[in-house]
N, C-alpha and C positions, 0 to 999 in steps of 0.2 A: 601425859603429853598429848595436847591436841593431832588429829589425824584431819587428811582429806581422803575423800572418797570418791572415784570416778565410777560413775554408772553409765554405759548407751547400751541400747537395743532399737531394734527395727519396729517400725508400725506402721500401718499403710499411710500413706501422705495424706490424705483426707483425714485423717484423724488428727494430724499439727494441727499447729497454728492458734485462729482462734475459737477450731472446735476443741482441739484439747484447753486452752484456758476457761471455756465452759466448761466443760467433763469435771475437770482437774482442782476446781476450788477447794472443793471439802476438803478433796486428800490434801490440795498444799496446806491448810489449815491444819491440818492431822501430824502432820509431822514438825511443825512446830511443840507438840506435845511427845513426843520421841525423847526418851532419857539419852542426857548428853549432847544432843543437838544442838548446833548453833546458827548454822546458816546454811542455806538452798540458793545455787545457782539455779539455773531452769535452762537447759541447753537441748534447739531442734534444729537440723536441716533437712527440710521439705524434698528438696532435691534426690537426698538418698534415704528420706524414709527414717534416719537416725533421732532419737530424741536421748535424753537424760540428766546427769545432770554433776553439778561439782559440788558437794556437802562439806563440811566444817561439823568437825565434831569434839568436844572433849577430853576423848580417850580412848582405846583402839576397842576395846570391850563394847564398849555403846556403840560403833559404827560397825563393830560385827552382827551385831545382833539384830542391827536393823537392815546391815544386806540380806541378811539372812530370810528379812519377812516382806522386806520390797521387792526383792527378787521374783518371789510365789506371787504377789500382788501384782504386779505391772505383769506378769507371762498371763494370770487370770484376766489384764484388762487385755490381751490381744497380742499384747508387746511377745518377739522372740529374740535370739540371737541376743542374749543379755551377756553383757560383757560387765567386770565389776573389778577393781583396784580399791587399795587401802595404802597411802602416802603419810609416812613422817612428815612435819615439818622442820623447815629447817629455819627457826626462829631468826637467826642473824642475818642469813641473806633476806630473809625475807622483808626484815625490818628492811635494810638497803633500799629496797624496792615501792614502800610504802606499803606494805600489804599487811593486812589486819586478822590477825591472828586471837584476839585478848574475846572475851565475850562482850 
């Protein structure tokens, strides 16, 4: 059953915006290669310093395993205060809603 994944943490506000989508290329590239991946939101508020993001995964095994290694990686780039959830979907409402679920 596909999963969502909520990721924030902190990082100095100089680092948003569009120095992190300079910084940030390769890796968004990079995880398009992540087993089980399906989609990246990219979620920043300057204001408080919060970046992260809403993932789309496959299956709950594949999105643990990659909180597991993005976690150690975004704290290695600067980021703290990593916060991290893993969500069922709930297919029927969500269909309701327009929301896209399938790969």
């Amino acid at each position: 059953m596909a999963v969502i994944v909520q990721i924030d943490f902190t990082m100095p506000a100089e680092m948003l915006g569009d120095n992190l989508t300079q910084a940030a290329g390769e890796l968004a590239a990079s995880i398009n290669q992540e087993p089980g991946f399906i989609s990246k939101i990219w979620t920043e508020n300057a204001e408080t310093g919060a970046a992260g993001g809403i993932y789309h995964f496959t299956d709950r095994t594949s999105a643990q395993a990659y909180l597991e290694m993005h976690s150690k990686r975004v704290e290695a780039m600067g980021a703290d205060n990593i916060r991290s959830r893993i969500f069922d979907i709930n297919e029927a409402l969500t269909a309701i809603n327009h929301g896209q679920t399938g790969h």
